[in-house]
Structure formats: C-alpha cells, structure tokens
C-alpha positions as CSV (number, residue, x, y, z in Angstrom):
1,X,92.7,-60.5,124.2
2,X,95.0,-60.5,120.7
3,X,95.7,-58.1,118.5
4,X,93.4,-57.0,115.7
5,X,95.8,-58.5,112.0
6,X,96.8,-55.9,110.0
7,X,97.2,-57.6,106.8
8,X,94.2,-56.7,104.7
9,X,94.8,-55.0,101.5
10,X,94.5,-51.4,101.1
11,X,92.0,-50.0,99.1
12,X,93.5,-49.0,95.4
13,X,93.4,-45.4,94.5
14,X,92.5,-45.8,91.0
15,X,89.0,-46.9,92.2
16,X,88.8,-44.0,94.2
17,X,89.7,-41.7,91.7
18,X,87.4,-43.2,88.8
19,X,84.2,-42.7,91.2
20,X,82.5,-39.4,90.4
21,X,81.6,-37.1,93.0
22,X,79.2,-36.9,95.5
23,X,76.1,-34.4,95.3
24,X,75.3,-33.9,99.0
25,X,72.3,-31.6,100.3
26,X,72.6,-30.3,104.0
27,X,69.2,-30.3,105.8
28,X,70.2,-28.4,108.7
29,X,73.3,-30.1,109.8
30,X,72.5,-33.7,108.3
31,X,73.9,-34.8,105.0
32,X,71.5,-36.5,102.5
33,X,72.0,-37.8,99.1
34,X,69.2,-37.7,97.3
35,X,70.0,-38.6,93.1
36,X,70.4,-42.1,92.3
37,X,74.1,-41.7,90.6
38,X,75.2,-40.3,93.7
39,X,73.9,-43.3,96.1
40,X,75.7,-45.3,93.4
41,X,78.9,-42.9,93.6
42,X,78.6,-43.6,97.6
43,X,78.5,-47.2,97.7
44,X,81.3,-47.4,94.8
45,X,83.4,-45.4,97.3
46,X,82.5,-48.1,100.2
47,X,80.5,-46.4,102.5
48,X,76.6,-47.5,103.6
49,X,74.7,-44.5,105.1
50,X,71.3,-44.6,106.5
51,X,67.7,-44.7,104.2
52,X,65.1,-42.9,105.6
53,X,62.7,-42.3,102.7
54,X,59.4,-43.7,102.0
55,X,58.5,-45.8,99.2
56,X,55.7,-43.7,96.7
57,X,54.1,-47.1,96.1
58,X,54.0,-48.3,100.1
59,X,54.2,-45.3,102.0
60,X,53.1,-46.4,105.2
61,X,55.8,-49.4,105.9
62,X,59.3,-49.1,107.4
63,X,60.6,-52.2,106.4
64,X,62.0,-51.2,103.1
65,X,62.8,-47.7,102.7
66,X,63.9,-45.2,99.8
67,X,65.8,-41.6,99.9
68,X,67.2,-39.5,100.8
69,X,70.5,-41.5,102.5
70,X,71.6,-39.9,105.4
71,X,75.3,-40.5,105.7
72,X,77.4,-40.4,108.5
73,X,79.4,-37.5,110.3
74,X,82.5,-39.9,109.8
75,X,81.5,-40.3,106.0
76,X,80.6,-37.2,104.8
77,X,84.2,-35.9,107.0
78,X,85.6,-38.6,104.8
79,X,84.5,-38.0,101.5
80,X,85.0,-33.9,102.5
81,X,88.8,-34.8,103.2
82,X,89.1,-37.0,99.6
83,X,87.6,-33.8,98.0
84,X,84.9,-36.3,96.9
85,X,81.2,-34.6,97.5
86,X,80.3,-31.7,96.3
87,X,77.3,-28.9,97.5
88,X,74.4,-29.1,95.8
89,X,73.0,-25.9,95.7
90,X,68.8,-24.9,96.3
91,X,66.9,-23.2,93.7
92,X,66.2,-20.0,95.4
93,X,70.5,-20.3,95.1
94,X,70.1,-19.8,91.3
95,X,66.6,-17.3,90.6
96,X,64.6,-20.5,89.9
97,X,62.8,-20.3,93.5
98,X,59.8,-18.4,92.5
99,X,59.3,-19.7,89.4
100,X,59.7,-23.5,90.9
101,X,57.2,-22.6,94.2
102,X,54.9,-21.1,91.7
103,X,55.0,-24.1,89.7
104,X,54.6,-26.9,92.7
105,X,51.4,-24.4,94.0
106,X,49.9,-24.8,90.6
107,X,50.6,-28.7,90.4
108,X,49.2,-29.1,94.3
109,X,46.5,-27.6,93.4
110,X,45.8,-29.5,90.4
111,X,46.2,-32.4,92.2
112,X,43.8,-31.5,95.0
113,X,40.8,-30.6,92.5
114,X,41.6,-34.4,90.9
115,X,41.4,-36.3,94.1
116,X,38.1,-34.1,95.1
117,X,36.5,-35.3,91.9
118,X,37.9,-38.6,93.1
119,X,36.7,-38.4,96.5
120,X,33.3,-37.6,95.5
121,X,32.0,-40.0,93.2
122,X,33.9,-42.7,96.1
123,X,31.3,-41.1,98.2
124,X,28.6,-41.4,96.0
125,X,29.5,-45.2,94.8
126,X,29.4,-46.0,98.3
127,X,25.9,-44.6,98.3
128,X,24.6,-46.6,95.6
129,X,26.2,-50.0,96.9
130,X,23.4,-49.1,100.2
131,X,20.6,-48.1,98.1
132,X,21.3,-51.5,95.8
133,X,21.3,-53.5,99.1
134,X,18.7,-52.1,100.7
135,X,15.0,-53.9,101.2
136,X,12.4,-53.7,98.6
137,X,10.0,-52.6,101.6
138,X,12.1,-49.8,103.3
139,X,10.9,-47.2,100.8
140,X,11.5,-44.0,103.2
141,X,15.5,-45.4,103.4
142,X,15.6,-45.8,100.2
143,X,14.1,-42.0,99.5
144,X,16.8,-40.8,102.0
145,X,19.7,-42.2,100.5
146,X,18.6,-40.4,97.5
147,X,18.2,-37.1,99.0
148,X,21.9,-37.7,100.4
149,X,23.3,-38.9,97.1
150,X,21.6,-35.3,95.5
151,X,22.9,-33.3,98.1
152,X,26.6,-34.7,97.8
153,X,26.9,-32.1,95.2
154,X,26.4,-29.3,96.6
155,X,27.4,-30.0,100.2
156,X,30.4,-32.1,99.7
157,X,33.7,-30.5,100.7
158,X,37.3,-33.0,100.3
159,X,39.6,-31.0,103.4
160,X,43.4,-30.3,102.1
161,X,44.8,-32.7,105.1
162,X,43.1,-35.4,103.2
163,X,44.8,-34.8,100.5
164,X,47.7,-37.5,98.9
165,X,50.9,-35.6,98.1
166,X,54.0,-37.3,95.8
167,X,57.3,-36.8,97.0
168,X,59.7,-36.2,94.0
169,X,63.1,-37.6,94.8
170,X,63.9,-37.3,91.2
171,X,65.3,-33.9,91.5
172,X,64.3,-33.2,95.1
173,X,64.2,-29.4,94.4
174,X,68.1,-29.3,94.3
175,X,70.3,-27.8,91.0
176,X,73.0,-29.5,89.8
177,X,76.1,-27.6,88.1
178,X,79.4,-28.8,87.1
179,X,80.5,-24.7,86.6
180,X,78.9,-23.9,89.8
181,X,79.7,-26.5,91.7
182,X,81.6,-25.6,94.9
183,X,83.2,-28.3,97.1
184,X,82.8,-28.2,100.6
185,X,85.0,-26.6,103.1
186,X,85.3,-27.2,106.5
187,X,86.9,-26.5,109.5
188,X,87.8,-30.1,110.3
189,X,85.8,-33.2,109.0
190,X,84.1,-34.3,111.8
191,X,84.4,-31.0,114.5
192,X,86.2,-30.1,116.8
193,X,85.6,-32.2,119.9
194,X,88.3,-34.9,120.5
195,X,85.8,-37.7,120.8
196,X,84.6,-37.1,117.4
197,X,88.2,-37.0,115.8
198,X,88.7,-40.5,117.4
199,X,85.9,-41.9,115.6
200,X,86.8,-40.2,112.7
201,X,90.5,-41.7,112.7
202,X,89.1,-45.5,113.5
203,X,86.4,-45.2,110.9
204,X,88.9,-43.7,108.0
205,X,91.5,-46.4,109.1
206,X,89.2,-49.5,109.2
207,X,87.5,-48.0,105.8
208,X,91.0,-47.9,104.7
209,X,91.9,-51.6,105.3
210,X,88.5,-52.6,103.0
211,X,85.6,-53.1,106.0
212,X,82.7,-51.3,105.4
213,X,81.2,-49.8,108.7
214,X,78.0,-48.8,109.7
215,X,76.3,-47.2,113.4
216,X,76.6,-49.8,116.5
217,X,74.6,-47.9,118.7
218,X,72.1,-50.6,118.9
219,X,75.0,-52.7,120.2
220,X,76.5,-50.6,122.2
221,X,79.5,-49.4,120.1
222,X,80.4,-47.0,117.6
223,X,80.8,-49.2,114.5
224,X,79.3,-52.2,113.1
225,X,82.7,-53.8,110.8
226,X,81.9,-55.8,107.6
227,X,84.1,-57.7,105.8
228,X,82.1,-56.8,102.5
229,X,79.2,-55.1,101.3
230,X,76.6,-55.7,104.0
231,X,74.0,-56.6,102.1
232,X,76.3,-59.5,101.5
233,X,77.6,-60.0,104.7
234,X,77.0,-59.9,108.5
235,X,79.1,-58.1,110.9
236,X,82.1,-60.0,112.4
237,X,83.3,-57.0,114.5
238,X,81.9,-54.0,116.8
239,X,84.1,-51.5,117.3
240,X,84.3,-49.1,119.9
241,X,86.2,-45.8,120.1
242,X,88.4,-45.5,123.2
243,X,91.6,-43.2,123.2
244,X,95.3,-44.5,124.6
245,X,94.9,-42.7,128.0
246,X,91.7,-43.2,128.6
247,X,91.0,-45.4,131.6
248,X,87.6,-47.8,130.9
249,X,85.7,-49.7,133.9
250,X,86.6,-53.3,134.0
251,X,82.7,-53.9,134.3
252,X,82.3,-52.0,131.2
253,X,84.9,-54.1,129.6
254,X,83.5,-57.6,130.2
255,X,79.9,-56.1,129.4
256,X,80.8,-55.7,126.0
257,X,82.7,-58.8,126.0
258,X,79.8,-60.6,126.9
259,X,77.3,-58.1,124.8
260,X,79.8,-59.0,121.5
261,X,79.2,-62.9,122.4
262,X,75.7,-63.0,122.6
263,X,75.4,-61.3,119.1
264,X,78.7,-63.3,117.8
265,X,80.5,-61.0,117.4
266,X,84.1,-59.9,118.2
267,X,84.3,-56.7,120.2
268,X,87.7,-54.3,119.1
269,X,88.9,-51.7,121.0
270,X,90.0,-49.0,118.8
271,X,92.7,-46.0,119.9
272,X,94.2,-43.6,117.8
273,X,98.1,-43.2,118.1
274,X,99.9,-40.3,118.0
275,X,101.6,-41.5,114.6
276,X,98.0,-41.4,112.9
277,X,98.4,-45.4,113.3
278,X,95.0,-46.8,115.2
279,X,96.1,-49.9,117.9
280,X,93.3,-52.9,117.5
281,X,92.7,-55.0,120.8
282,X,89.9,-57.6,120.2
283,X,88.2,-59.3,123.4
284,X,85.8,-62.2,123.3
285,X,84.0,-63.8,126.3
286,X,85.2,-67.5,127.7
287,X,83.3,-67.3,129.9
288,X,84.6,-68.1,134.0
289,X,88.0,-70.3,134.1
C-alpha cells in the first residue's frame, strides 16, 4: 500500500467564477440539465454526469445518447454549495401552463392527422406494388386488391399509439429568468446520512485536486478518477468511500485489489478526517509472495 500524492494543482478560482450558472430541472428528486449552454457550463466546471436522452434522428439505439444529463447527488451538492446552479422554474410556475398545453394539444394533433394521411397512402402503395406483381391470369386477385385499395378510404383508421412523437429538448417546457431566478437551497448538499457526506467530501476533494470523477458502481466503487476529461482519458483510479473508524473485511480488501487489477486500475481508499482533509491509501494486487 502507499499513500495517494498530493501534489496536483488546485483548480483556479477565476475559472470557476467566469463559468455561468447552471439551469438544473428536478424530475422528482433527479437533477437534469436539459439546455445546451448549461451542459457546456457543467463540463467547464469539471464534472461528467450521466446522458440518458434519445437521439430524434436514431431513437431506438443506446449507444450514443442525448439529454437531459442526469448529474450526480455529489455534483449537483457541489455546484449547490459554489452557489453555481440555479432552479429552473416550469411553465405552470409562470401562467404560461395552459396556454403552452393548449398549444402542444393543437401541435399533437396536427401531427397525428399528417402521419394518418401518411400512413394511408403507405397502405395503399403497398397495395399497388401486389396488384403490379400479380399474374396476368389471377383476375379475381386482382379484382380484390381493388376492392381493398377502394375500401382503404373509408375503413382505414391510423391508432394514436402508432403515432411518432418529437421530443423537444430545445426548451424542454422549462422558463428561463435571470429576475426570477432563485438558487437552490438545501438543507445539506448531499442529505443527511453520514454515508452520503463521505462521498460528498471525497468527491469535492478529488474534484478539487483536478480529476474528474464519474459512478464506479460497475466496478465495485463509488468513483471512477480521471486524470482529464474522460472522453480523453481512461480511468487510472477507483475510489471507494470508507470512513477512519470503519473496520472493512480483509476479503473485501484484497477483492478489490484484485477487482482494480484486472481492469488496471489502482484501487484508493478514501476517508474523510476530521480536519475536512480526506487520507488516500492506494492498494494494488502482487499477487501471492
């Protein structure tokens, strides 16, 4: 084991101060960004949140994905403590909910009566591609098809599930104020609990000393550590939250050991002190002396 340095830079305030704030929607308890200045404001600020949108162009892929981000509890407490992100209010908020719903009923249904007209003359190409390639001697098919193709018009119905809907994440139905914008206020950034206060303090601390962090859970930690951006760069480090006094299994310790080998990558323990200092221990497997 050895300890974790401490000699990377801090990161300069100026920087900081020169990013603009973050419009953040709640969605129950979740925190999405949805407007493209503020997913630029958020990576200028360092942190790396989560995409879970779909693309309008390729809906029905997962291997590129658009907004909303979905940041972190340890993110949004940290941008909530710099004073950085500020509530983005609903329409209803404002007296522009009716209006708005009235507006999006009208669109929908535009857009419904367009994809019917759509949908039917599909229907009826798709009938004339089987009356073109059917035999010159299968006259009652022939007469069939026709009577289909006549009857499409009065008997063909498009059903509302069918329908395509566009997901604007232009505006994503939120108002955006500079007068009425109120910053959030919390109780604490990241709850009460103590285990979520640890992570807090490790993720502000390493965030702090330049790394940019994301979720581990697929490793079995708390936080994946960059030394950059991580579109740039893989993870050297998996970080996992453990506090002073708290006793760990000696099994659990060499599993992660062994876990952060396999994926090459060193495994820190992080514990907040008392002092608001975190202590770094890093382990890496050598396998049996």
């Amino acid at each position: 084991m050895e300890a974790l340095s401490c000699g990377e830079q801090r990161l300069g305030s100026e920087e900081e101060e020169a990013a603009p704030a973050v419009g953040v929607s709640l969605c129950d308890s979740a925190p999405l960004v949805w407007r493209m200045q503020d997913l630029r404001a958020v990576r200028a600020r360092g942190l790396v949140g989560v995409l879970l949108g779909s693309l309008p162009r390729t809906p029905r892929q997962n291997g590129r994905l658009g907004r909303p981000l979905l940041l972190l509890p340890e993110e949004e407490g940290l941008l909530m403590e710099r004073r950085a992100a500020a509530a983005l209010p609903d329409r209803c908020q404002d007296g522009g909910g009716a209006e708005l719903r009235q507006q999006y009923e009208e669109e929908e249904q535009r857009s419904f009566e367009e994809q019917s007209v759509l949908a039917l003359e599909d229907r009826k190409s798709a009938l004339l591609r089987a009356m073109t390639g059917a035999e010159s001697g299968a006259a009652s098919a022939d007469e069939a098809l026709q009577r289909r193709l006549q009857a499409l018009d009065q008997n063909f119905t498009f059903p509302q599930s069918a329908m395509a809907v566009q997901l604007s994440t232009a505006r994503a139905g939120l108002s955006y104020c500079p007068e009425a914008r109120a910053f959030l206020q919390a109780y604490g950034p990241t709850g009460a609990e103590p285990r979520c206060d640890i992570r807090y303090q490790v993720f502000r601390d390493l965030r702090g000393r330049g790394f940019y962090l994301t979720s581990a859970g697929k490793f079995g930690g708390d936080f994946l550590v960059y030394p950059g951006d991580p579109l740039r760069f893989h993870a050297h480090f998996i970080a996992v939250c453990v506090s002073l006094d708290e006793s760990v299994c000696l099994l659990d310790v060499l599993a992660v050991a062994r876990l952060g080998s396999n994926v090459k990558k060193t495994v820190l323990l992080c514990s907040p002190g008392p002092d608001a200092s975190v202590c770094y221990t890093s382990l890496q497997w050598s396998g049996i002396v």
